[in-house]
Each structure stands twice: as structure tokens, then as C-alpha cells.
C-alpha positions, 0 to 999 in steps of 0.5 A, a space after each residue: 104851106 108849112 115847111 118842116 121845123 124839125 129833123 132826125 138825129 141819132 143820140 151819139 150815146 145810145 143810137 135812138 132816132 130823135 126828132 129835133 126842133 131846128 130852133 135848137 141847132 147848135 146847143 146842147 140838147 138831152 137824149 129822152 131815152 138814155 139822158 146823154 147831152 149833146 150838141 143838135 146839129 144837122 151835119 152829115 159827119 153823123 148821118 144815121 145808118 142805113 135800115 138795112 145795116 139796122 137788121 143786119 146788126 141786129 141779125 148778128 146780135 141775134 145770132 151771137 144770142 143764141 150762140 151763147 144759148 147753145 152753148 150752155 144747153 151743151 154745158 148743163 146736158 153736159 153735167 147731166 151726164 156726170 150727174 145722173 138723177 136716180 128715178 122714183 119709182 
């Protein structure tokens, strides 16, 4: 029976889930996604969020995107407006 060598850890940088060595506990390790070092450990000073906080982060990211969005479409229908376009006939 093999016992689990490995465990997660979320980069302090850049919130990638990483699968870290336990052999590496207590040193400096490098994130593979965005190259920030820090130290391995297992501690739950740090603990990954929840799933659901995840898509709930990502639901306002969402929606703060298309906030921006319409928000534009408003300025350029806007300048549409005092910039009429003649018609080819």
C-alpha cells in the first residue's frame, strides 16, 4: 500500500492549486504558473477556498465584465447619436 507523497497547495501569488512533494515541506518552492517562490507547507494558516467561493468570485468577475461592457455599448450608441452617418444612396 502506497501512502500519499504529495499535497495541495494554493501559490500565495497567483491562487493555482499546486501539487507539492512532501519531501519539499519547509523550503522554497517556485510556482510553475506565474514563477513566484515561496515556502511548502501544509499549514492551514492558508487553506484553499471553498468551490463554491471559486464560481462565486468568478460570477462577480463575470458580472463586473459585462457591467463595463454596457457600459460602453451606452458611450459609443451615445456618439452614434451626435455623429450621424449619412446614407449612400
Amino acid at each position: 500500500m502506497s501512502y500519499a507523497t504529495t499535497f495541495l497547495k494554493q501559490c500565495p501569488s497567483c491562487g493555482r492549486r499546486l501539487e507539492i512533494r512532501v519531501q519539499y515541506l519547509g523550503r522554497n518552492v517556485q510556482c510553475t504558473h506565474c514563477g513566484s517562490i515561496f515556502t511548502a507547507s501544509n499549514s492551514p494558516a492558508n487553506p484553499l477556498p471553498p468551490q463554491d467561493t471559486l464560481v462565486d468570485q468568478a460570477i462577480r468577475d463575470a458580472e463586473i465584465y459585462l457591467a463595463s461592457v454596457e457600459e460602453i455599448n451606452q458611450v459609443g450608441l451615445a456618439w452614434r447619436e451626435q455623429h450621424p452617418q449619412p446614407i449612400a444612396e
